[in-house]
Backbone as CSV, one residue per row, in Angstrom:
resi,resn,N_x,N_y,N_z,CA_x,CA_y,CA_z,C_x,C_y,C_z
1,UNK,86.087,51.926,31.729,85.084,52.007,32.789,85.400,53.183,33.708
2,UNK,84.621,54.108,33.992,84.684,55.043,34.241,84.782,55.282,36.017
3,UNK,86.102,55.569,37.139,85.924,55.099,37.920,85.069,56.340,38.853
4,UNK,84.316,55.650,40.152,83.622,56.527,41.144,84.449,57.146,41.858
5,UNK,83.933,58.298,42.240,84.785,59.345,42.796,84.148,59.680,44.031
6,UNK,84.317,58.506,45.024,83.948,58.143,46.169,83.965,59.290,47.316
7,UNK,84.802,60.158,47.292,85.496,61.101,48.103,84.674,62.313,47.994
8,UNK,83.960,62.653,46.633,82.286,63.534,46.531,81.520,63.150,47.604
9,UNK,81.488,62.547,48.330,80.587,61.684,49.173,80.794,62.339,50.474
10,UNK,81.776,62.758,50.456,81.667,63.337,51.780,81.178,64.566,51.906
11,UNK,80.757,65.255,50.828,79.906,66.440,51.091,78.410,66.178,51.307
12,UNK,77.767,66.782,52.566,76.466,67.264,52.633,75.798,66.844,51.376
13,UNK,75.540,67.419,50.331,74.781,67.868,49.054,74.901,66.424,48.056
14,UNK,76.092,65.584,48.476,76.496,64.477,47.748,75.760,63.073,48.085
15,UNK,76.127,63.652,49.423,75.284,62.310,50.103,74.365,62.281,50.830
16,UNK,73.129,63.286,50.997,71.884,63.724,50.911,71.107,62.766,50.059
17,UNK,71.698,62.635,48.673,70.956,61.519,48.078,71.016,60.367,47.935
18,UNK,72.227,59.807,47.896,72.600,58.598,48.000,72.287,57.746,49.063
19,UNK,72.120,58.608,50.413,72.160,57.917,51.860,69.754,57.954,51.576
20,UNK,69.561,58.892,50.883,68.171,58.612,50.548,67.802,57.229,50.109
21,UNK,68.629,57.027,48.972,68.472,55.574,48.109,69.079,54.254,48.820
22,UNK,69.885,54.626,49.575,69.946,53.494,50.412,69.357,53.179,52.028
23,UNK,68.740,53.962,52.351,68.171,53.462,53.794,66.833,52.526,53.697
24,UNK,66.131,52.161,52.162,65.208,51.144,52.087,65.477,49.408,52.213
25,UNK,67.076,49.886,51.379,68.061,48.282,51.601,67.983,48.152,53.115
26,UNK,68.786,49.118,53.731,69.069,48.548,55.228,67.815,48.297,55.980
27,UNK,66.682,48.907,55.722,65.427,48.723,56.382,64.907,47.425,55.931
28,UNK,64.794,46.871,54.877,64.266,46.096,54.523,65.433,44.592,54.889
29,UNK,67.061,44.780,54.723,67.363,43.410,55.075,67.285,43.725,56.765
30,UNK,67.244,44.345,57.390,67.201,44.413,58.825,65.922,43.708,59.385
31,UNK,65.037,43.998,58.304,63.533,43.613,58.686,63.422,41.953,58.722
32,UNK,64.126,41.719,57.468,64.136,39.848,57.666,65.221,39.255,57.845
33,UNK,65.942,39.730,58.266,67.010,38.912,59.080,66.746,39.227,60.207
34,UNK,66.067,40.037,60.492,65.171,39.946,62.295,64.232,38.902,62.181
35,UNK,63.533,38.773,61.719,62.359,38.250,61.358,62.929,36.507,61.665
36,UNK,64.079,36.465,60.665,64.391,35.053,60.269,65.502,34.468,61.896
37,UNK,65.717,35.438,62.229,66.724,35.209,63.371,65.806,34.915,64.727
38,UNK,64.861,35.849,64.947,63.873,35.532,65.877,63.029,34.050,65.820
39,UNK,62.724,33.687,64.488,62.612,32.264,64.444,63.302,31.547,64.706
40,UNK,64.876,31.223,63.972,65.747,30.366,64.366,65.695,30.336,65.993
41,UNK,65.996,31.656,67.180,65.918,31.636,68.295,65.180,30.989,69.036
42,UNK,63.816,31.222,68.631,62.537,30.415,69.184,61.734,29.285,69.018
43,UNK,62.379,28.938,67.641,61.530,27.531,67.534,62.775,26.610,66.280
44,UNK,63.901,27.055,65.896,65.223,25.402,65.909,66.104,25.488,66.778
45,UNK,66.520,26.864,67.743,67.203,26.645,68.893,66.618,25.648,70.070
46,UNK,67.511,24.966,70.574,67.176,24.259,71.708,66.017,25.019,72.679
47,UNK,64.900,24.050,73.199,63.933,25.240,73.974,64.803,25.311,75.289
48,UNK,65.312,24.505,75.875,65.788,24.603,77.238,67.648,24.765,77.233
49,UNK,68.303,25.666,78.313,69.598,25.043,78.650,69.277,24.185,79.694
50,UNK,70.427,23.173,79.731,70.766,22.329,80.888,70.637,23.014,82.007
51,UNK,71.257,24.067,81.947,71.327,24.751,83.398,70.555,25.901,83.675
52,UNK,70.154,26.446,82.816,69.683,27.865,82.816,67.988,27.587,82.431
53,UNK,67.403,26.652,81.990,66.099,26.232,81.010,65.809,27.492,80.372
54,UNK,64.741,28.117,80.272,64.132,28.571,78.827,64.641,29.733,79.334
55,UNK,65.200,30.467,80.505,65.588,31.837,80.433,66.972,31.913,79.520
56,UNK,67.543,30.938,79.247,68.658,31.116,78.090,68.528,32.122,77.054
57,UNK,66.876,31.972,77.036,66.734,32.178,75.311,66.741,33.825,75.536
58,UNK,67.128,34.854,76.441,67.400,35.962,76.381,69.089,35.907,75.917
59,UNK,69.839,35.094,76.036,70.581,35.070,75.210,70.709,36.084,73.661
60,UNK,69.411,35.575,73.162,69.178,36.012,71.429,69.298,37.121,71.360
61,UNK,68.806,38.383,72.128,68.554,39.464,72.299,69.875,40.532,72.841
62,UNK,69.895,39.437,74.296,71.165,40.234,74.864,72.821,40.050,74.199
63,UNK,73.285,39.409,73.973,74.265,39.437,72.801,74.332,40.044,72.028
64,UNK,73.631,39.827,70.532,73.942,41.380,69.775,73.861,42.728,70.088
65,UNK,72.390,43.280,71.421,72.584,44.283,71.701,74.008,44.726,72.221
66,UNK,74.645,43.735,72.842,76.110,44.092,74.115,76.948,44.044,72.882
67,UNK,76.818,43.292,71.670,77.999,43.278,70.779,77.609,45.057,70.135
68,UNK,77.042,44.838,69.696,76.287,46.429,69.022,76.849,47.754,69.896
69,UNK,76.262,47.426,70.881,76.456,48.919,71.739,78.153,48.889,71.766
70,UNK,79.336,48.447,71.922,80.312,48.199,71.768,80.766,48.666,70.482
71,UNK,80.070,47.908,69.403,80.864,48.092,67.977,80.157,49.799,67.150
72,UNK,79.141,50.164,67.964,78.650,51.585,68.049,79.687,52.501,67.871
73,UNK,80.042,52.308,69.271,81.218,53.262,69.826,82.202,53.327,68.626
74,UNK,83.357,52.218,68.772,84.166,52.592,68.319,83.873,53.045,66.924
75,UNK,82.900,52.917,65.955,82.782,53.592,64.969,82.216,54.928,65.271
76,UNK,82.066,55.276,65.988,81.712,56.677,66.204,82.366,57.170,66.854
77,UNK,83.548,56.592,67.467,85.023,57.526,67.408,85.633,57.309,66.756
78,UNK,85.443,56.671,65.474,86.285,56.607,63.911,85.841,57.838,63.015
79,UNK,84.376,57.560,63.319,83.770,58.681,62.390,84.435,60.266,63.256
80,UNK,84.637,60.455,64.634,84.980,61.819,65.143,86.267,61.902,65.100
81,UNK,86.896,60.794,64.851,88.219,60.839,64.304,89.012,61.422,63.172
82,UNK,87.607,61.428,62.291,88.244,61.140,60.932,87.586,62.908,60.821
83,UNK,86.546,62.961,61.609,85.962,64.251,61.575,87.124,66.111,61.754
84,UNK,87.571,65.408,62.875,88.934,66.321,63.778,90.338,66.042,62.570
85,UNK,90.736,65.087,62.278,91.656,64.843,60.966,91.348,66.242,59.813
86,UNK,90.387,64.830,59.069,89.927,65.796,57.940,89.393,67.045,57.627
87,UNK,88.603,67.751,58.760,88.141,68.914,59.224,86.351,68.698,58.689
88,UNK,86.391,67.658,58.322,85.043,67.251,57.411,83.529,67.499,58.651
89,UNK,82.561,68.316,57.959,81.196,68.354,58.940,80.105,66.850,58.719
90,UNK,80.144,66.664,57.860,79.802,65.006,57.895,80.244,63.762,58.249
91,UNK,81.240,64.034,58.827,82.075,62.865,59.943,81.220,63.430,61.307
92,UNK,81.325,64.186,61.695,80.863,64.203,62.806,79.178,64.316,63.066
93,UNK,78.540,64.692,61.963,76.998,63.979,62.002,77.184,62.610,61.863
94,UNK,77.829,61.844,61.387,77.503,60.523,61.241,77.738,60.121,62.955
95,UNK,78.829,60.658,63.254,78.953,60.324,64.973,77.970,60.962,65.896
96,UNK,77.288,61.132,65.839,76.333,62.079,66.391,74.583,61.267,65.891
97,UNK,74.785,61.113,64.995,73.256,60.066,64.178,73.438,58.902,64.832
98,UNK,74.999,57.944,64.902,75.221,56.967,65.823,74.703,56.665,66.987
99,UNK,74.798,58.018,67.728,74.933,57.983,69.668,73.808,57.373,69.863
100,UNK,72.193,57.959,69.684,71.478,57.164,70.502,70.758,56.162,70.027
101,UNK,71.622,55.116,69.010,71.241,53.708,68.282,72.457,53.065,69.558
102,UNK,73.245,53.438,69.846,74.070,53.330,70.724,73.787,52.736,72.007
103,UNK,73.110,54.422,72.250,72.719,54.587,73.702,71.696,53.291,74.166
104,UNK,70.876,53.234,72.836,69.821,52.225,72.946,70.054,51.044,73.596
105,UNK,70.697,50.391,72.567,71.281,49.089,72.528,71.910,48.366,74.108
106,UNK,73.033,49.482,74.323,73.721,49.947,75.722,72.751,49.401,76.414
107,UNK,71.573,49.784,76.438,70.371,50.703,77.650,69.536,48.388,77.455
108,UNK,68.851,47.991,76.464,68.743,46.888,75.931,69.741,45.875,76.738
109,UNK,71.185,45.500,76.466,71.741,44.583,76.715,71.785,45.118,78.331
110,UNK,71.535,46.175,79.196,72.047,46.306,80.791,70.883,45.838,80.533
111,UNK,69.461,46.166,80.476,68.125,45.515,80.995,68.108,43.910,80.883
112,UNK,68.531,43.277,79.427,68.062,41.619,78.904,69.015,41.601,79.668
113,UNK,70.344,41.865,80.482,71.213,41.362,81.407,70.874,41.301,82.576
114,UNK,69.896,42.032,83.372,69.587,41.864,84.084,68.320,40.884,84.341
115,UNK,67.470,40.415,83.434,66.638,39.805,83.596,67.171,38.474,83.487
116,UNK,68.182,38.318,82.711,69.101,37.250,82.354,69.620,36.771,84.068
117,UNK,70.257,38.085,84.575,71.267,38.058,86.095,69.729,37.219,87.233
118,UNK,68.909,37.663,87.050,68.008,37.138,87.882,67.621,35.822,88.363
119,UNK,67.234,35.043,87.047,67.310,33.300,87.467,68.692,33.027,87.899
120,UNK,69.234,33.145,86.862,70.902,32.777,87.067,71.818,33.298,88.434
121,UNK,71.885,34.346,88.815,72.462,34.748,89.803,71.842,34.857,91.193
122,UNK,70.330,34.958,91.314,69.681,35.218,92.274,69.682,36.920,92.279
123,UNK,70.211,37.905,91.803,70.015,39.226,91.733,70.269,39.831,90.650
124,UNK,69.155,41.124,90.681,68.930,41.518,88.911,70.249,42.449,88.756
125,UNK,71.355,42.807,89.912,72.362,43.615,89.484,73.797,43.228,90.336
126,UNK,74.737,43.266,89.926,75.957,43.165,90.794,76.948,44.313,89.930
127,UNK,77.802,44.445,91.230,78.923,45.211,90.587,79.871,44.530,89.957
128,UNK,79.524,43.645,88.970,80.504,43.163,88.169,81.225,43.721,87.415
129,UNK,82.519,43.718,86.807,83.434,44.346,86.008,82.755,44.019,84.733
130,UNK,82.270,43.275,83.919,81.302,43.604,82.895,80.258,44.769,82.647
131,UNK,79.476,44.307,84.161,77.676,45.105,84.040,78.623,46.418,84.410
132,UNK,79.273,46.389,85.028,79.824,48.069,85.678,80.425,49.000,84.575
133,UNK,81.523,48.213,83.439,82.048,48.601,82.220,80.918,49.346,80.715
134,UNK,79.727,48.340,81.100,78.844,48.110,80.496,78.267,49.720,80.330
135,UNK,77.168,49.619,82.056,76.992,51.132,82.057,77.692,51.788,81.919
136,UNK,79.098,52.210,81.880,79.985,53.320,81.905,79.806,53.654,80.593
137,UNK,79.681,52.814,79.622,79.520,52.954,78.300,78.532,53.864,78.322
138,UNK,77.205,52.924,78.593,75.780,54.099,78.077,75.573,55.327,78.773
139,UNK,76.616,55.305,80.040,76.748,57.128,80.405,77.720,57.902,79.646
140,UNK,78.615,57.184,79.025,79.613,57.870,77.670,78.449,58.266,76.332
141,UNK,78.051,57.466,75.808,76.737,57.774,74.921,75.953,58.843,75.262
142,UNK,75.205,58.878,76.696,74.421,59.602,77.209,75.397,61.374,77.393
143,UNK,76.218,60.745,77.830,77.324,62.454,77.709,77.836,62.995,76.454
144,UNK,77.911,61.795,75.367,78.143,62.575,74.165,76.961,62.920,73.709
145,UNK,75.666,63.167,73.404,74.564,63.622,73.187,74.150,64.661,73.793
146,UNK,74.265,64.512,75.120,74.310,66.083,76.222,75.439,66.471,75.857
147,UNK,76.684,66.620,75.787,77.814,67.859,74.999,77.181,68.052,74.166
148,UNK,76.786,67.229,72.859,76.198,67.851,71.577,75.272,68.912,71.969
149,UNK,74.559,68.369,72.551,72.878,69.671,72.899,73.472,70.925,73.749
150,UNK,74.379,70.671,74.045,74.940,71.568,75.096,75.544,72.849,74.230
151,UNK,76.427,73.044,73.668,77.166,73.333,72.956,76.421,74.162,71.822
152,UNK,75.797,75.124,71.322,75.016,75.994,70.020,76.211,76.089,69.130
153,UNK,77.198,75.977,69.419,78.506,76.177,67.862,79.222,75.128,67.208
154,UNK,78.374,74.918,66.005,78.420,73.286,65.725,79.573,73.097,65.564
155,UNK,81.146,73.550,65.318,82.352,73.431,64.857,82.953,73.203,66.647
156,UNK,82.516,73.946,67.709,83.239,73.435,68.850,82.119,72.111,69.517
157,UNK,81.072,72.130,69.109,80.602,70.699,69.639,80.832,69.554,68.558
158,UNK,81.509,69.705,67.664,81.797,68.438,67.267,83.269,67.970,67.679
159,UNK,84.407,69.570,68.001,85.923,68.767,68.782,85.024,68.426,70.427
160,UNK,84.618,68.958,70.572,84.307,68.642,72.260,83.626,66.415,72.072
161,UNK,82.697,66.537,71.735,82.368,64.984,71.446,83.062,64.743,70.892
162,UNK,84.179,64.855,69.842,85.076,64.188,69.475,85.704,63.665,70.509
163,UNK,86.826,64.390,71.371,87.122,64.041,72.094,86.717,63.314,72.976
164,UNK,85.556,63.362,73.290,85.344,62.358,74.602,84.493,61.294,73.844
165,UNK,84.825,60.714,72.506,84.514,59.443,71.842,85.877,58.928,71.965
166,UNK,86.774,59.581,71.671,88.031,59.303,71.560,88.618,58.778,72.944
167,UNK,87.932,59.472,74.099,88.923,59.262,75.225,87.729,57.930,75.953
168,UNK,86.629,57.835,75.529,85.518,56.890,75.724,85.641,55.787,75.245
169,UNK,86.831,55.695,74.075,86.738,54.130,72.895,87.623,53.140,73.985
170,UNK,88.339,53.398,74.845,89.339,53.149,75.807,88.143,51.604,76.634
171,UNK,87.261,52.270,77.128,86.387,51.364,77.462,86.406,50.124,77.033
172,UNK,85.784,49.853,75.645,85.275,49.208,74.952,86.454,47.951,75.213
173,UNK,87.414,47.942,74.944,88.355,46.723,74.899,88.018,46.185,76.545
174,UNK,87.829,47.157,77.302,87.767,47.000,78.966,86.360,45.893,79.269
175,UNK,85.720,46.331,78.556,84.369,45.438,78.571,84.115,44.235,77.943
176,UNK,84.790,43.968,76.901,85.076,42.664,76.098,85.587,41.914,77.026
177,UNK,87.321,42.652,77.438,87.991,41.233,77.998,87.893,41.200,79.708
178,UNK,86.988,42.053,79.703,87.064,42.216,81.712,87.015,40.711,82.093
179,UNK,85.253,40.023,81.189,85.383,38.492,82.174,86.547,37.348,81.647
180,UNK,87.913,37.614,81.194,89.209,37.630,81.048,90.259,37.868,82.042
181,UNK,90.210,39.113,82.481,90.923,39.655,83.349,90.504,39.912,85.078
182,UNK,89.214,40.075,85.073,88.982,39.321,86.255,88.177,38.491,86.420
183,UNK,88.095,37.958,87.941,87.432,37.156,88.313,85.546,37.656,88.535
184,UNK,84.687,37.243,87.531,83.510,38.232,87.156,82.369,36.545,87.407
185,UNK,81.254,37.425,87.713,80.169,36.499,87.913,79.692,36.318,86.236
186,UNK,79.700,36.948,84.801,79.684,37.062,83.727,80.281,35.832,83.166
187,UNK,79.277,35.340,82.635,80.059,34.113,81.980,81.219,34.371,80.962
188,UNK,82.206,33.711,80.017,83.282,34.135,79.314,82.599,34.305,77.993
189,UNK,83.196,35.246,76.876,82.927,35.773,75.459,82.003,34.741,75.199
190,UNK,80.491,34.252,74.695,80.120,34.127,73.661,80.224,32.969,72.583
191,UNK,81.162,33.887,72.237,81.853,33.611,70.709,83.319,33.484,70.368
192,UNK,83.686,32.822,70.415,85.949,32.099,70.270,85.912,31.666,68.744
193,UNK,86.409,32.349,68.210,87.240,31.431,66.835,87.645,29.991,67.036
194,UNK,88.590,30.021,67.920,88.688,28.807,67.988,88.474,27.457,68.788
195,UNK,87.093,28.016,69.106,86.375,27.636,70.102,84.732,27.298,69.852
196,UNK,84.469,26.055,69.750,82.810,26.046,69.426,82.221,26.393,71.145
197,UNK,81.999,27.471,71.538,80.771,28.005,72.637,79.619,27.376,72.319
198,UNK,78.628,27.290,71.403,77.077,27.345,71.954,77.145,26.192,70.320
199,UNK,75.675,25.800,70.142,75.154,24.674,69.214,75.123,25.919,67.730
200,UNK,74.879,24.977,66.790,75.144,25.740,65.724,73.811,26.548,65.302
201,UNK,72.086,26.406,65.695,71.077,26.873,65.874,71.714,28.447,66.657
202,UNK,72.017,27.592,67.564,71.837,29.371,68.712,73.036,30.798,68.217
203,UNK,73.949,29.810,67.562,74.972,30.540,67.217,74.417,31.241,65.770
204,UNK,74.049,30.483,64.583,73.062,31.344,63.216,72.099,32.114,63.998
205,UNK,71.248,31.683,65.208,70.614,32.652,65.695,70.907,33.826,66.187
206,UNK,71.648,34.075,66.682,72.710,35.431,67.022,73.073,36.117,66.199
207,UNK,73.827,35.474,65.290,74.227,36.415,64.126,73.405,36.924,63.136
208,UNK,72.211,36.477,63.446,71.245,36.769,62.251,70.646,38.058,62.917
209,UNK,70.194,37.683,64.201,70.295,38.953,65.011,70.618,40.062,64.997
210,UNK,72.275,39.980,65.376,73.294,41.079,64.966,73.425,41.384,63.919
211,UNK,73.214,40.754,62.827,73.296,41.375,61.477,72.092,42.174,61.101
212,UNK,70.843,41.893,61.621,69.585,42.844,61.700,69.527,43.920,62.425
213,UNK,70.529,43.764,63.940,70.370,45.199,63.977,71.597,46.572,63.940
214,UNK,72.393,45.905,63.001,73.919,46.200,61.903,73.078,46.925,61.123
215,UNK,72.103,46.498,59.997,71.772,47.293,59.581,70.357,48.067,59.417
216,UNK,69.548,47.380,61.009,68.718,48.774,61.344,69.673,49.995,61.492
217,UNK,70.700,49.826,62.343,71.361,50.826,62.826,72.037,51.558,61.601
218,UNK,72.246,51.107,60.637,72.848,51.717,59.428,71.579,52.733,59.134
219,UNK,70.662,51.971,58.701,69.067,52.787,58.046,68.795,53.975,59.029
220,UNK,68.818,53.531,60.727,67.978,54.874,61.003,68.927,55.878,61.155
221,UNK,70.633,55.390,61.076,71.513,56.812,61.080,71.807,57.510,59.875
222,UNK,71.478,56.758,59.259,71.255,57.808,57.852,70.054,58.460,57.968
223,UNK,68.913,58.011,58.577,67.618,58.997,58.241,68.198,60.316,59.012
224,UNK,68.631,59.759,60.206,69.000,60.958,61.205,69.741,62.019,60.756
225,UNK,71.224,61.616,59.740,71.717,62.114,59.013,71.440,63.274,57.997
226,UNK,70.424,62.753,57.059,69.333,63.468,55.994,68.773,64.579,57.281
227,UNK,68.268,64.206,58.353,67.366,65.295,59.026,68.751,66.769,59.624
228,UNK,70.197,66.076,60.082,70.597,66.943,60.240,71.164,67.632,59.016
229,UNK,71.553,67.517,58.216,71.824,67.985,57.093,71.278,69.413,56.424
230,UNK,69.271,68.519,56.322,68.414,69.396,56.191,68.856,70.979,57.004
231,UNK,69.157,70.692,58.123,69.000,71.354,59.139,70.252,72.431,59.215
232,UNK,71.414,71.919,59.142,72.675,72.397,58.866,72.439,73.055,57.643
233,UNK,72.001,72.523,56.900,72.389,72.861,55.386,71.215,74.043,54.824
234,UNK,70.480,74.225,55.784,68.767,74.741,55.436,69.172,76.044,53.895
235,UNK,70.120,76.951,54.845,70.472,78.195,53.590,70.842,78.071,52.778
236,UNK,71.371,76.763,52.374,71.790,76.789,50.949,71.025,76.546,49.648
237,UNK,71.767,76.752,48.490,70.708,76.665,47.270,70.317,75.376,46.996
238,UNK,71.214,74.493,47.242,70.719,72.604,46.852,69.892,72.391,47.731
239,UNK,69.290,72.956,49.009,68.381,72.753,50.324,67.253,73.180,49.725
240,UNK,67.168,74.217,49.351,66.088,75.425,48.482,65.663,74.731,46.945
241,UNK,66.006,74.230,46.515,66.126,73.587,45.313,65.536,72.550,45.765
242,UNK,65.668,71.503,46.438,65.080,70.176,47.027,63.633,70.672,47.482
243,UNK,63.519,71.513,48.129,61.988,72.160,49.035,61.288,72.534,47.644
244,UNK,61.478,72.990,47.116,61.198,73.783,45.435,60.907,72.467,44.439
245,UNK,61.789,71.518,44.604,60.875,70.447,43.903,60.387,69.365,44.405
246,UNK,60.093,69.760,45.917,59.540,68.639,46.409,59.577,67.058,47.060
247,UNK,61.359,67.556,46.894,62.223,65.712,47.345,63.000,65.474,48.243
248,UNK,61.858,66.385,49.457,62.779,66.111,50.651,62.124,64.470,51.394
């Protein structure tokens, strides 16, 4: 059996096509495990909390986005990691196709948090060590996208965002365990291993969630990918060859 030679893959020209043939999978399970998760949320999850009644059910939404925008990051200072290592130009488009699925999400869980903060707290914002960690994030996102645009020499704007993914991933642990470490109006994690948190409805509901938008976020950073590529790659003969038969 003849084995794959996985490591072709990291060229431009290699995975131009492959990342073609697969962004219909991620579009399509993203599509119904949204689909199927938004049901579970809304009609076998409990309609009311005890304490919170039906504004709970922003729960569904705000969770995976806050898990997402989090698990963003640090793969996109893996990918600029591996970018600055290896010297590779497709590590650092993939970190760069990342940022504003990122930024999004970020931008998503501060809003469903605040609408969330409203019944519950009496105000749509506090300086909590969560919500405060939170934004710091989506202005890290928002600054690695402005360096990128900033920058016309694609070899020094990919160490420049490298770096400040790298010196940005620092966060991320800060925002998990803040309502841990201090005393935060943020209720505690969620989700404990060894810990049942929430009913077993709300909990398949979440993850079905997060797993839908795991791999929206896979699908549209590969499209993004293919577009920079195109773009990077325009002078070459496999670019010219693709336009020439038509399979861009």
């Amino acid at each position: 059996m003849a084995k794959i030679n996985w490591f072709k893959y990291s060229s431009p020209a290699s995975f131009y096509p492959l990342a073609g043939k697969v962004v219909p999978w991620f579009a399509w399970l993203a599509a119904i495990l949204g689909v199927v998760g938004l049901y579970v949320a809304f009609f076998e999850a409990p309609l009311k909390d005890y304490q919170q009644g039906q504004s709970y059910k922003i729960i569904f939404i705000h969770v995976p986005t806050a898990w997402m925008s989090m698990f963003i990051y640090v793969v996109m200072a893996l990918w600029a990691a591996a970018g600055m290592v290896f010297n590779t130009r497709l590590s650092y488009m993939m970190a760069k196709a990342l940022a504003p699925t990122g930024a999004l999400f970020a931008f998503l869980a501060l809003w469903t948090g605040a609408l969330w903060g409203k019944p519950t707290w009496g105000t749509w914002w506090v300086w909590d060590a969560r919500l405060t960690s939170e934004l710091i994030l989506f202005f890290l996102y928002i600054g690695f996208i402005a360096l990128g645009s900033a920058i016309e020499d694609p070899r020094r704007a990919a160490r420049a965002c490298g770096l400040l993914a790298l010196v940005g991933v620092v966060n991320v642990p800060i925002i998990y365990f803040s309502v841990l470490w201090w005393s935060t109006l943020h209720q505690p994690p969620s989700l404990k291993l060894n810990e049942a948190t929430m009913g077993t409805s709300m909990l398949v509901g979440i993850l079905l969630v997060t797993f839908s938008l795991w791999f929206y976020t896979i699908a549209v950073a590969l499209v993004r990918v293919r577009g920079e590529i195109l773009e990077r790659e325009r002078d070459t003969s496999w670019v010219a060859q693709l336009i020439h038969e038509g399979k861009e």
